[in-house]
N, C-alpha and C positions, 0 to 999 in steps of 0.2 A: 232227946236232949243229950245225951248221953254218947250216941254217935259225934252228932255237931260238937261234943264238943273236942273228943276224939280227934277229928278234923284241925279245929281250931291248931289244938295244937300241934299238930302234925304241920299246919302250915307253917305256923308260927319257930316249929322246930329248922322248919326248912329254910325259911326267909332267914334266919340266924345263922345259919352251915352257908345257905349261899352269902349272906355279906362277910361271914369270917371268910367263905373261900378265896374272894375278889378283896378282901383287904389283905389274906397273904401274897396274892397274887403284886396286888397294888408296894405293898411290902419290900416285895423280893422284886421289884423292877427297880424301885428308889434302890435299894443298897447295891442293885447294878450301875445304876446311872450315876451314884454317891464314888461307887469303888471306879468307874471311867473317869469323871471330873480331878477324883485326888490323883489316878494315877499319870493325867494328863498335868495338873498342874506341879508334880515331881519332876517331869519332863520338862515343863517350863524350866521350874527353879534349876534344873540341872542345863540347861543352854545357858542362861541366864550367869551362872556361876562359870562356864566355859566360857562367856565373854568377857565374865571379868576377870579372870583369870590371863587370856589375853588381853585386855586391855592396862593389868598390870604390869605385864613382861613389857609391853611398849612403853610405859612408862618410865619402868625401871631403865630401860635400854635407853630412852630419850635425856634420860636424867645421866647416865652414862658421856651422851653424845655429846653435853652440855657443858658436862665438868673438863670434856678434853678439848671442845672447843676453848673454854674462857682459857685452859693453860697455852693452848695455839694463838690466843688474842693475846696472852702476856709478853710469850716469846718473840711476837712477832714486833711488838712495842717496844721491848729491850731492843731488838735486833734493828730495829727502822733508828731507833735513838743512836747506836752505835754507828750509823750508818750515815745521819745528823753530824757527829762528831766527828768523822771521820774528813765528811767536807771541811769542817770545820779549820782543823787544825793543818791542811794542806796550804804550803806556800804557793807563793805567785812570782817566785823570782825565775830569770830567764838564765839560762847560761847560755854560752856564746853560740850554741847552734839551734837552740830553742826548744831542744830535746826537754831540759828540766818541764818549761811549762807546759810542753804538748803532754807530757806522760800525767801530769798535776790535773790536765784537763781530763785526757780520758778516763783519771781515775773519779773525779766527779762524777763523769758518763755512767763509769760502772755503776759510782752508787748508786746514783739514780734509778738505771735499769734491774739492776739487782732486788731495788726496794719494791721498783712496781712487780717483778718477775715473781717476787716473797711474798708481796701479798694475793697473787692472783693463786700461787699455788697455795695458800693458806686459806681464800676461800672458794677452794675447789679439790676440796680435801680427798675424793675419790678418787685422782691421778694417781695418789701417792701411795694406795693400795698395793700390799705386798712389797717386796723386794726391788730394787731401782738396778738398772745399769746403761751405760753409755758409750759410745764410741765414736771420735770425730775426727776429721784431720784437716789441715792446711789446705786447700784445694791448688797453687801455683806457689811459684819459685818467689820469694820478696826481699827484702834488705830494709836499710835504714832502721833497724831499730834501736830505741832510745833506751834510758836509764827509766828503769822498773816499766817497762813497756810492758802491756795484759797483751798475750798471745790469743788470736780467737781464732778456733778449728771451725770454720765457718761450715765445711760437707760432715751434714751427721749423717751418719752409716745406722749406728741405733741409739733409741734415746727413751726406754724404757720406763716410763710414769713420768716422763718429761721434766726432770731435773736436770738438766743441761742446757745452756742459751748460745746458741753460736754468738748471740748479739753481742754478747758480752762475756764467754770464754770462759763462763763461769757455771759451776757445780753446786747448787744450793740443795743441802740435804732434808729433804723431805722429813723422814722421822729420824730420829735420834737412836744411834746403832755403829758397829764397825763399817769402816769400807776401806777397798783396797783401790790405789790409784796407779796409772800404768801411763808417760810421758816418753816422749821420745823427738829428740830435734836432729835433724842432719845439715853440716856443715858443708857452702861448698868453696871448692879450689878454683872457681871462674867468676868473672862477674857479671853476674845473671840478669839483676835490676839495676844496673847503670851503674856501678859503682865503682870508685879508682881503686889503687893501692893495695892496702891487706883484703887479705885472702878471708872466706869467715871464720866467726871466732863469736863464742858467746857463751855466757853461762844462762841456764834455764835455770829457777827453783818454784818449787812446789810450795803454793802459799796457804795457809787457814785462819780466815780470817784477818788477815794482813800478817801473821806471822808466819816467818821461815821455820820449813818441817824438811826442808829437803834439795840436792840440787843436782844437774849434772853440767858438764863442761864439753863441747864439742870446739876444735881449733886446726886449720888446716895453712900450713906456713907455703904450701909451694904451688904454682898452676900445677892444673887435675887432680890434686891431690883432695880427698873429701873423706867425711869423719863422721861416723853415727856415734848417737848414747842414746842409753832407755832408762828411767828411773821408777823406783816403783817405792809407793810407800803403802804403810798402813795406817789409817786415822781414826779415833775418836770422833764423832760428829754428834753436837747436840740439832735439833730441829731448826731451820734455820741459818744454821752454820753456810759458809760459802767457804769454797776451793778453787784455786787456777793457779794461771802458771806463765810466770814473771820473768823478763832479764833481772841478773842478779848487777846486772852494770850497762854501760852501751857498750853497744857490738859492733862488731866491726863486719863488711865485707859484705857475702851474699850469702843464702839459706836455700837448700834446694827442698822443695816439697811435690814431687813427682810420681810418675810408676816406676823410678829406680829408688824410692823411697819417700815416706812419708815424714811430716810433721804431724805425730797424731796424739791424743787426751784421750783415757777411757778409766772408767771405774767403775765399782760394782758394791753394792750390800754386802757385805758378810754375815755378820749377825745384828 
């Protein structure tokens, strides 16, 4: 008895060391698989936090793109109303060569294309990225022009975020900034486009907005005799703003715009 029982516990000692051993064992694989799982779900929460993180900055930036659109939808609202009123207050009376209402008409034309030109660069606001500049000129020789006649440089050379319309000879400023403007008409002493009498003679001015900012004067009294000017200004431009470049009277004679000189419009950003 005394062996047996000996035995006994000797089994019984065993049977206890072995399930302590297979429950450390059992132990130490959970607080591995425990320490993988937290370490895996830290890597979650840390992607997790990197999306939202980007997804804030989009946000933020969207919320950005928002607040400058509705100011691009105000301006361009004021700017269409101006442009409303502008038809508006235009007369319909003829003077005796029909100059008054021909210039009354195209100046409607302008507004018109002006408004559509405003709003297309308004909702196509990537053109207008970065810095704008332009450069056009007269492509032939012409005459007949009237009282406040819009001069259009129909051949653009360059036209840099496309703020410039030969359609309509006009300059609408993308963002709101300096720009420098550079104008130039040449006079001639022949008569190029059918014309009798005086020789050419014209005043150019540089308009913003329909106000005078500027002029130059070319005038040539005798055959062959011919006459350049260049005018250059600096302007203030809110978003929207338009510039071009007007008879300051009717003119008289012919205008030569050739490879012995040009009639050309160009401007650029500054700041």
């Amino acid at each position: 008895m005394g062996s047996l029982s000996r035995v006994c516990v000797f089994l019984c000692f065993a049977s206890v060391t072995l399930v302590a051993g297979r429950l450390e064992d059992e132990d130490r694989e959970w607080k591995t698989q425990m320490e993988r799982r937290m370490e895996e779900m830290v890597q979650m929460i840390q992607r997790q936090q990197q999306v939202i993180d980007g997804q804030t900055k989009t946000i933020e930036k969207q919320a950005l793109e928002i607040k400058h659109l509705q100011t691009r939808v105000v301006v361009l609202e004021d700017r269409s109303k101006y442009l409303d009123r502008s038809d508006e207050i235009l007369p319909d009376e003829t003077n005796y060569d029909g100059n008054h209402a021909l210039s009354n008409e195209n100046q409607r034309l302008h507004n018109k294309v002006s408004k559509n030109h405003l709003i297309r660069r308004f909702l196509t606001p990537g053109e207008a990225e970065g810095r704008v500049s332009f450069y056009a000129y007269i492509s032939k020789d012409f005459g007949h022009v009237g009282q406040s006649h819009v001069f259009l440089y129909d051949t653009i050379v360059t036209n840099y975020g496309n703020a410039y319309s030969q359609h309509t000879g006009a300059f609408t400023a993308p963002t709101t900034g300096v720009y420098a403007f550079c104008y130039t008409a040449y006079a001639s002493g022949e008569h190029v486009a059918g014309e009798s009498g005086d020789y050419g003679e014209v005043t150019v001015e540089i308009v913003h907005n329909g106000a005078y900012k500027g002029s130059i004067h070319v005038d040539t009294e005798s055959n062959w005799e011919e006459e350049m000017a260049t005018g250059f200004a600096i302007l203030m431009l809110q978003v929207g703003d338009v510039v071009l470049t007007t008879s300051g009277g009717v003119g008289q004679g012919s205008f030569h715009s050739n490879m012995s000189g040009r009639w050309s419009f160009s401007g650029f950003q500054i700041a």
